[in-house]
N, C-alpha and C positions, 0 to 999 in steps of 0.2 A: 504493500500500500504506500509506504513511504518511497519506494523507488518510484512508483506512478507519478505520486504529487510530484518529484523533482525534474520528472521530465517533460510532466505538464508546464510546470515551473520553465525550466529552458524555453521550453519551447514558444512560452508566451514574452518569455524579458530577450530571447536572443535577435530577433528580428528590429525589437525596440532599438537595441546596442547595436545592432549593423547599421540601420537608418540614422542613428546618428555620426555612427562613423564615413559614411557615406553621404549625405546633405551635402549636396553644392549650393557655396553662398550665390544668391540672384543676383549678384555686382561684386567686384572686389576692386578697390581704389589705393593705389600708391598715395602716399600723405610725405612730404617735406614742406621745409620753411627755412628761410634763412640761408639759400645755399650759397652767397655773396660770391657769382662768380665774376673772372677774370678774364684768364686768357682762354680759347678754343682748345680742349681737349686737355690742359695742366692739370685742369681741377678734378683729377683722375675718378675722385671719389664720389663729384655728381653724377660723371657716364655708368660708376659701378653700380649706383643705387637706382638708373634707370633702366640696368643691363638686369637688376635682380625686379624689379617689376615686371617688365619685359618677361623674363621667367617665371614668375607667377602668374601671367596670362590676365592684366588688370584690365581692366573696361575704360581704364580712366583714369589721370594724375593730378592731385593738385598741389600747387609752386602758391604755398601761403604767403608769396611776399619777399621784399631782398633777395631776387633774383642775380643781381649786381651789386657789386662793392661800391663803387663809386657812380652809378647813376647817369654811365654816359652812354652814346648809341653803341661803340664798339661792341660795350660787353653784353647789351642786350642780343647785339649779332651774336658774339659768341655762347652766349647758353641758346639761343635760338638753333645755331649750329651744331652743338651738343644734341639737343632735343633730336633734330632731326635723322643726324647719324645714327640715334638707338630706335627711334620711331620716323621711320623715312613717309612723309605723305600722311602723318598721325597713324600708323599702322604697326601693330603690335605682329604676336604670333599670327601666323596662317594667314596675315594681310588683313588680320582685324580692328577694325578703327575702334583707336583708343584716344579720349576725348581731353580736351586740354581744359582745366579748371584753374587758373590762375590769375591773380591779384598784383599787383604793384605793391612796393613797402614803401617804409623813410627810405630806405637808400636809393630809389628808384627815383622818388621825390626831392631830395635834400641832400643826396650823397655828394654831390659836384662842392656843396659848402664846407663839407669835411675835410679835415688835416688831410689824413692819406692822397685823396682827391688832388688837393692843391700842391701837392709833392711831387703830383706822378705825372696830372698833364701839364701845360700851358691855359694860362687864364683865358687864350684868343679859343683855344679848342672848346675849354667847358663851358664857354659864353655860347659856343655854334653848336654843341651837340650834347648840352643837358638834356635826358630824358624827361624833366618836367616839362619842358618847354614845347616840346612837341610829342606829348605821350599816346594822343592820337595817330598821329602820321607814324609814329615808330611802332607802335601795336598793329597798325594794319598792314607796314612793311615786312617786319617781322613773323607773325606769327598768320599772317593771314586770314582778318578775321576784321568784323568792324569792331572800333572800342567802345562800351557804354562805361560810364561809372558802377552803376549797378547792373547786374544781371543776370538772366537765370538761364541755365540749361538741364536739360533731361536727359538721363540716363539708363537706361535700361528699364524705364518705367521711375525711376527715382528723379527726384527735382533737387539740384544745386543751385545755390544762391549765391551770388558773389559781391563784393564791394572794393573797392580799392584805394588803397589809400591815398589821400591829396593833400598832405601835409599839415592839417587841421585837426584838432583835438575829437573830431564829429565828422561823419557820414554826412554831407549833406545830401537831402532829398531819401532820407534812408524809410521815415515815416512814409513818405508819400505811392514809396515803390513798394512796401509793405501793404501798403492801402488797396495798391492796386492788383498784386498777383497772389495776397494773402488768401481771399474768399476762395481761390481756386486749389492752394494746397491739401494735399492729405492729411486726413486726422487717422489712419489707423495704420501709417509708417514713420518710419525718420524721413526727416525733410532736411540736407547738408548745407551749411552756410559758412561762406571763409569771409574773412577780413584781416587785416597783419597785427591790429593791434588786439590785445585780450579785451571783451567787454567789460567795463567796470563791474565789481561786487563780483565777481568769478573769478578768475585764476586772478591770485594777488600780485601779479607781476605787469610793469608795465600796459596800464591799461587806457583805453580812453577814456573821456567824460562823462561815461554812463548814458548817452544818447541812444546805441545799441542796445544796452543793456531794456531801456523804455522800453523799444518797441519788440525785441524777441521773448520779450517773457510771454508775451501773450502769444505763444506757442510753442506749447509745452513736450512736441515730440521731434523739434529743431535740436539738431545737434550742431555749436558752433565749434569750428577749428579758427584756431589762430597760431602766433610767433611771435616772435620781435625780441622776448624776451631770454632766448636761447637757452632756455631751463633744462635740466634734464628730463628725458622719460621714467627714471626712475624714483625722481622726487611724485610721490601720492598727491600731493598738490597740484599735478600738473592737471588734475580731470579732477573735476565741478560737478555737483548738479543741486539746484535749486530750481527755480519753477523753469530755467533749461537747461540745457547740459553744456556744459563750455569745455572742452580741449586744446590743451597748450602742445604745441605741433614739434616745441624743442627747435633742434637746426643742425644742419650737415657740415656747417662751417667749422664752429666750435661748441664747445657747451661753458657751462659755469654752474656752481651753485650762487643764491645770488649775494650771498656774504662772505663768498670764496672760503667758509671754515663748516663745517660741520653744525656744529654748535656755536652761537655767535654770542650766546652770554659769555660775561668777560669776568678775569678777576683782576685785584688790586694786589701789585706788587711795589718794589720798590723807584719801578721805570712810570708806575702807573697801570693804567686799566688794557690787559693783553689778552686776547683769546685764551680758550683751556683747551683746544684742540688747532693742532696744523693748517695749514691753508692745505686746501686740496687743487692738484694739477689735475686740469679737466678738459686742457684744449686737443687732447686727441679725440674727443668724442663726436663723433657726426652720424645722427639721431634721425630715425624715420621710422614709417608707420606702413601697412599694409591695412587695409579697412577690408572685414567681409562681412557683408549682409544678409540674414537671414528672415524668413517669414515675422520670428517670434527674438530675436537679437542684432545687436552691432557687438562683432569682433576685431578690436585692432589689437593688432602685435606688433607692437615694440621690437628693434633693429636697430645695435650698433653697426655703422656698414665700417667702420675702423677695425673692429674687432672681430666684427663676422661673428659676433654674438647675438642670441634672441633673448630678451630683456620680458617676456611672458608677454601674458594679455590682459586688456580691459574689456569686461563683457556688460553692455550695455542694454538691458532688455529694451522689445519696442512697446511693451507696457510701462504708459507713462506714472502710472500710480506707484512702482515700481523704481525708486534713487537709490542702489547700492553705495553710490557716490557725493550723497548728501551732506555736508560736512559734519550732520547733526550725527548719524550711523557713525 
């Protein structure tokens, strides 16, 4: 009798256990931020981490921002060039078009005003070929596409939302473009929205004004990705949720913690008030995400591409009632 029930048993949990070993996610999304690049082909580490999408067979990339170091047309050519080399014609595996989801950061906007910038070209170049100044004309030469500030694309049935940055503490028109393509999004999936800066009251790092922050709460199964502030994936902070989910996207370039110690309370010694722990070396870290989607979850995995390590995963159900990631838990 007891041999029966255990094979009854099998035979009802093994099929469960194959189905989920088996589930292919409906979309899977390559996630970076920050990849500050330079020269065509140097920055070995952003072709690897598009060569490892590429290999994961993604539907879709999204570049949260600081594309470019210095914010001038070259280097927009050169990740454009990049880009293309590992996705020639936007075309992944087996010639399958894989969709481009990317944002402008500050350095795309303001990089030409920075130290490095003013060291490396001539004032006559950065005055003639700032990417703020002409972010239209070089997004449509580039990347082949017309430029909106905001906007949406669709995915495999899923809706990404984008915004970009323009050097202001606020999205302008961010209410207005909500107003309008809100009533049509999904209430019973994620809906993906990038921008470079973190929304305020969500990841505590580098954020904007809270203008974002208004208008996405009132859509509670919006997952936003951001950057800027090149935090690790492995700091728990980097992933939010309150009435939405906010994601800190880290960066390929370098990492940091953001008081460079561990622990940043301090003690009193004779010199004064000094850390109780080391400064930690962090700039080999370049940090990205692979996103897979499921009927009833978001799965991303975490990826040092320095180390060729997997830093595990964040499992996001698509029941909103549902915050494993609440600060309050």
């Amino acid at each position: 009798m007891k041999k029966r029930l255990l094979i009854l048993l099998l035979l009802a949990v093994f099929p469960v256990f194959l189905a989920g070993k088996t589930q292919k996610p409906d979309i899977k999304v390559g996630i970076l931020s920050d990849v500050h690049v330079r020269e065509h082909k140097a920055d070995s580490i952003f072709i690897k981490a598009l060569e490892y999408f590429k290999g994961c067979d993604v539907d879709a990339v999204m570049l949260v921002g600081d594309f470019t170091n210095d914010g001038t047309e070259d280097q927009l050519e050169n990740i454009a060039k990049d880009w293309f080399m590992v996705f020639p014609d936007d075309k992944g595996r087996r010639g399958k078009k894989v969709e481009r989801i990317f944002v402008y950061g500050n350095h795309e906007m303001e990089g030409t005003t920075y130290k490095e910038a003013i060291t490396r070209y001539s004032q006559e170049y950065l005055d003639a070929h700032r990417i703020a100044d002409h972010k239209a004309e070089y997004w449509e030469k580039y990347w082949h596409e017309p430029f909106d500030s905001l906007y949406k694309k669709e995915v495999k049935g899923y809706v990404f939302l984008a915004a970009h940055y323009n050097g202001k503490a606020e999205t302008p028109g961010m209410k207005e473009f909500f107003d309008k393509v809100g009533p049509a999004l999904p209430k019973d999936k994620p809906v993906f929205y990038i921008q470079h800066k973190h929304p305020k009251w969500t990841i505590p790092w580098a954020t904007d004004n809270g203008n974002s922050s208004r208008v996405l709460r009132d859509y509670p199964n919006l997952i936003c990705f951001s950057g800027h502030c090149h935090n690790s994936l492995t700091d728990e902070k980097s992933i939010w949720q309150g009435k939405v989910t906010s994601v800190n996207t880290a960066s390929l370039k370098r990492l940091g913690t953001r008081s460079g110690h561990e622990n940043t309370k301090v003690s009193k010694n004779k010199e004064g008030y000094v850390p109780q722990m080391p400064m930690h070396y962090c700039w080999d870290g370049h940090q990205g995400m692979v996103m897979e989607v499921f009927p009833d979850r978001v799965v991303l995995r975490r990826y040092d591409f320095h180390f060729d390590e997997y830093l595990g995963d964040w499992v996001i159900p698509n029941d909103v009632s549902r915050r494993p990631y609440d600060p309050k838990v």
